[in-house]
KOLPA-722592 format. One record per residue (C-alpha): residue number from 1; z, x, y. Coordinates in Angstrom, 1 decimal, m for minus. Layout:
BEGIN
PT   resi       zz       xx       yy
PT    NUM        Z        X        Y
...
This chain:
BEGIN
PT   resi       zz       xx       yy
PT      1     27.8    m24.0     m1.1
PT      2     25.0    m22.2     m3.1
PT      3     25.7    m19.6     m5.5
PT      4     23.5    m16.5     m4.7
PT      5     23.7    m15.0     m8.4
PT      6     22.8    m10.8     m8.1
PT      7     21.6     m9.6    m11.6
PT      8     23.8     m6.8    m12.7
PT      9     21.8     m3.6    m12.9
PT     10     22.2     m1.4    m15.7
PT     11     19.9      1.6    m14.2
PT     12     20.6      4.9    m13.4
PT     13     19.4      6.0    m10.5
PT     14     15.3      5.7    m10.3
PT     15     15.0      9.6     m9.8
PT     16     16.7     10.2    m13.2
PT     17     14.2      8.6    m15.3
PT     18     11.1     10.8    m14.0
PT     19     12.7     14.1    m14.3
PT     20     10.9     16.3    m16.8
PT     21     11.6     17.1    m20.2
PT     22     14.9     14.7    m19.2
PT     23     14.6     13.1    m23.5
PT     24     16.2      9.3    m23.0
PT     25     16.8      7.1    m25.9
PT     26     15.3      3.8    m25.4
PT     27     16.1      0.5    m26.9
PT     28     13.7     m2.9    m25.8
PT     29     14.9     m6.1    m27.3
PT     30     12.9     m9.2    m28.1
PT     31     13.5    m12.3    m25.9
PT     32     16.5    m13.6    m27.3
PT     33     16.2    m11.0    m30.1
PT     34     13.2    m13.4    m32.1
PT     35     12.3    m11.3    m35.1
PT     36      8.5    m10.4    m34.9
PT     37      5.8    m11.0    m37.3
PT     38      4.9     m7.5    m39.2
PT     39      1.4     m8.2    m38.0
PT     40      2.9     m7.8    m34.3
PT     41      5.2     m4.9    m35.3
PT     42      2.3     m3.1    m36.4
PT     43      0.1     m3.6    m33.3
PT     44      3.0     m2.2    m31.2
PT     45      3.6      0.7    m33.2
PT     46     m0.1      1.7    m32.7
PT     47     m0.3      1.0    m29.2
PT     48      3.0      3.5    m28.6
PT     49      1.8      6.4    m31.1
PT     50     m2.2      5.8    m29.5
PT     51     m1.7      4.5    m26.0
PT     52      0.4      6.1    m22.7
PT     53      3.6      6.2    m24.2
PT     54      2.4      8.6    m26.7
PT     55      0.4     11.0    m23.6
PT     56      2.3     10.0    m20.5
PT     57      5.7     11.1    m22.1
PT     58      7.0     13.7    m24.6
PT     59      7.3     11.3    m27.2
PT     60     10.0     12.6    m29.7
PT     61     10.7      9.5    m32.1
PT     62      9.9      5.8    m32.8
PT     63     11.2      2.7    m34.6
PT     64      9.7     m0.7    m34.4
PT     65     12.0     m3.2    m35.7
PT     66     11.6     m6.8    m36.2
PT     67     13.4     m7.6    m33.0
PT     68     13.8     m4.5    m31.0
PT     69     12.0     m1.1    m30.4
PT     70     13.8      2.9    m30.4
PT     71     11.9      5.3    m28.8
PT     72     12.7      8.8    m27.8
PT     73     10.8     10.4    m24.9
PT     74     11.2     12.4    m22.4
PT     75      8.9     12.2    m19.0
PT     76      6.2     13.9    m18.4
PT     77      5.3     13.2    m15.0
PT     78      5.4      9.2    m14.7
PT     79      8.4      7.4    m14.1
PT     80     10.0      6.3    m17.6
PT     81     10.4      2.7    m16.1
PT     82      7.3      2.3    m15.2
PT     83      5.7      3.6    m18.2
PT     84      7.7      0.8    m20.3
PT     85      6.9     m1.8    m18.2
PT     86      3.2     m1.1    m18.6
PT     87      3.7     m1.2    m22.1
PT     88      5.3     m4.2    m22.3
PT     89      3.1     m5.8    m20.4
PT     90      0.1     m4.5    m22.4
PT     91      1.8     m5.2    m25.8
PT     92      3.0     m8.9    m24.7
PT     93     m1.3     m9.1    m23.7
PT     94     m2.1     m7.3    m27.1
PT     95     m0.1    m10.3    m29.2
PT     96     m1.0    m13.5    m26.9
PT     97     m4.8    m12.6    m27.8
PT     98     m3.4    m12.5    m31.9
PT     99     m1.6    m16.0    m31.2
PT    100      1.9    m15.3    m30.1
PT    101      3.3    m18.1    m27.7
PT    102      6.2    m17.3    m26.0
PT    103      8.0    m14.8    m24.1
PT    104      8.5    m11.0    m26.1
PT    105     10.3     m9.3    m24.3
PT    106     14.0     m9.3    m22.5
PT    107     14.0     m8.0    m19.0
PT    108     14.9     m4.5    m18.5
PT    109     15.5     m2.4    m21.5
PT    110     19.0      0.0    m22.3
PT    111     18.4      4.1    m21.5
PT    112     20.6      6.6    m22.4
PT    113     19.8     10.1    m20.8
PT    114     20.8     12.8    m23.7
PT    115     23.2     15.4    m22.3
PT    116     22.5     19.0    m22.8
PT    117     24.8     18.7    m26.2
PT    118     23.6     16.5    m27.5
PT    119     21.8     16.9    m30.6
PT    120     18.0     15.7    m30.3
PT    121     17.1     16.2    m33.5
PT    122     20.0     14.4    m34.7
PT    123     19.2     11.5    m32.4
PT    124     15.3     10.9    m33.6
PT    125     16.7     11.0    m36.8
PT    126     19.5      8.4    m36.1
PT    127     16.3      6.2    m34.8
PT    128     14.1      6.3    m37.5
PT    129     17.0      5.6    m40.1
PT    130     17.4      2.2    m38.3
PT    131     15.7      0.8    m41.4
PT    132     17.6      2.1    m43.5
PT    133     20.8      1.2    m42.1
PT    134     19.7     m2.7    m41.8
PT    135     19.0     m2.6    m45.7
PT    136     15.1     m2.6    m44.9
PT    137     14.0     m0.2    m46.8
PT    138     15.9      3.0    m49.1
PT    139     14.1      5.9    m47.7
PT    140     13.0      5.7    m43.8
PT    141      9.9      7.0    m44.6
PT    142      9.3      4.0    m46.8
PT    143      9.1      2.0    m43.6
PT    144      5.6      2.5    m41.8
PT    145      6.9      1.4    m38.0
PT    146      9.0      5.0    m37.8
PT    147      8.0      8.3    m36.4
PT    148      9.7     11.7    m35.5
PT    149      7.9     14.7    m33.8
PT    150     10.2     16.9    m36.8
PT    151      8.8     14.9    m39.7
């Protein structure tokens, strides 16, 4: 008897993540959470503050750490989901031509939509002192892969 294994979905429903000015915290992970070369960390954090990420989406905030990415966006008019996987795609590309073997990226990334209380200031904030909190850095804007739209 064969075992027909469904993947547990963590999505909302697909509508959610396309409604505008709807800000959602993002966190991507790394396959298996593999810490990436600085030299890779930097490509991605050009290709989000220069590429669709940046003007397909109301980007609000950024981190790129070792082994995960925070972003803060809102849509625009493309589906959030989409957008990402584009990215990823495009970024896993990006650091295959600069030498990387391997997978990057977990499937599927974690979304949390804000509620109307909640603080969005607060919350780029808590993003970009990720650094910070890991004992990367002492000041957040001592760490060059971190961006907020109220710096």
């Amino acid at each position: 008897m064969g075992h027909n294994h469904k993947r547990k979905t963590i999505r909302l429903n697909k509508g959610l993540y396309q409604i505008k000015d709807q800000p959602f915290s993002i966190t991507i992970c790394t396959h298996n959470s593999i810490p990436l070369l600085e030299k890779y960390r930097e490509l991605m954090f050009k290709s989000i503050m220069e590429g669709p990420l940046s003007k397909e989406s109301d980007l609000l905030a950024v981190c790129v750490m070792p082994d995960h990415v925070h972003l803060l966006l809102a849509p625009i008019s493309e589906n959030i989901i989409d957008l990402i996987g584009r990215w990823k795609s495009y970024t896993t590309h990006l650091i295959e031509m600069k030498g990387y073997k391997g997978r990057v990226w977990q499937r599927s990334f974690y979304a949390h939509a804000l509620r109307k209380d909640e603080d969005i200031m607060k919350v780029g904030e808590y993003i970009v002192y990720n650094p910070v909190r890991k004992g990367i850095v002492q000041s957040w804007t001592d760490y060059p892969y971190s961006w907020h739209k109220w710096m």
